[in-house]
Structure formats: structure tokens, C-alpha cells
N, C-alpha and C positions, 0 to 999 in steps of 0.2 A: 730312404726306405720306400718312399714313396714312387719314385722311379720304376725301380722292382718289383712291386706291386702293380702299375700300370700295365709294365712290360710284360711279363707272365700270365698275370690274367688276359691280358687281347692274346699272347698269342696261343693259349688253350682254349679262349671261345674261337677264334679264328680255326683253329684248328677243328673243334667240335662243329661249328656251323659246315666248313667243309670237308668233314668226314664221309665215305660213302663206304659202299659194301667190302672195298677191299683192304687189307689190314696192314697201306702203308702210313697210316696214321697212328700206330702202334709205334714202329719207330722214330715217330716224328714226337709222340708225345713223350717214349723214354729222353731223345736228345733235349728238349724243354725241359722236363724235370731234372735231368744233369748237370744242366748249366742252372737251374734255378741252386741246386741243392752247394753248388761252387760258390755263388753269388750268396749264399745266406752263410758261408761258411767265415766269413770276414765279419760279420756282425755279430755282435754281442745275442746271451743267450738269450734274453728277450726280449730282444729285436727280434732272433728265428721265432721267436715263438707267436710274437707279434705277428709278424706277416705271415708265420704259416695258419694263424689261426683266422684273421681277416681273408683269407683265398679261399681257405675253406669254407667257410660262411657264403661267401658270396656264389661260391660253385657251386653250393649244396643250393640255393634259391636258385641259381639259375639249371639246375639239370632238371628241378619240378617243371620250369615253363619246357623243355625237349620234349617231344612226345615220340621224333626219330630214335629207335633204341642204338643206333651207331653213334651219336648223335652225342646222347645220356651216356654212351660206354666210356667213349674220350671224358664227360665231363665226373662219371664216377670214378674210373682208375685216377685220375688227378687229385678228387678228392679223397680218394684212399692213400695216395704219396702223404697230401697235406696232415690229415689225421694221426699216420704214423706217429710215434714218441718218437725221439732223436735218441 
């Protein structure tokens, strides 16, 4: 679980750090959350709840240090995937 947790959160900061005005980062961040939502689908239910609830924590603390609102957008829509109930 730990894996997946690595893997997902670098690549939605990687993604939020290089985010810019245009909104091909939108479908960059629904294909991340696709395969995240595949990848938790084999895990026991809380395990998902485990790791969706640790991403979101940590996304929520890091979208306060963004002050870029493109930035903050990638790292809020991710954490509104994570919050969703299953």
C-alpha cells in the first residue's frame, strides 16, 4: 500500500507543481485518478479507505503551502476524488 501511496501522491504533486494556465492538466489528472481508483480496487475495504484517507491529508496540507490557484486546482480536485465515499 505503501507503493501506491508513493506513486500517486508524486504524480499529483508533480503534476500540481507543473500545472499552467492551460487545462491539459485536467486530463492528466482524471487518467491518475483512474488508475489510482483500478489500483485500490484489489485492496481490501480498508485498505481504500486507508489510503484514500492518508492522500487526502496530506494533499489537503500541501494545497495550503500553493498560493498558484492552477496549482491549488490540480491539488483540490484530487482531494475531492480522495474525500468522496466509495
Amino acid at each position: 500500500m505503501n507503493g501506491l501511496y508513493g506513486r500517486y501522491h508524486g504524480q499529483i504533486l508533480t503534476l500540481a507543481r507543473n500545472a499552467s494556465a492551460g487545462g491539459a492538466w485536467e486530463s492528466r489528472l482524471r487518467e491518475i485518478l483512474a488508475a489510482f481508483d483500478d489500483d485500490c480496487r484489489v485492496l481490501p475495504r480498508l485498505g481504500r479507505y486507508v489510503l484514500r484517507n492518508e492522500l487526502a491529508n496530506q494533499i489537503e496540507h500541501e494545497l495550503l503551502r500553493f498560493s498558484d490557484p492552477k496549482k491549488g486546482a490540480v491539488l483540490a480536485l484530487a482531494l475531492k476524488h480522495f474525500d468522496q465515499a466509495e
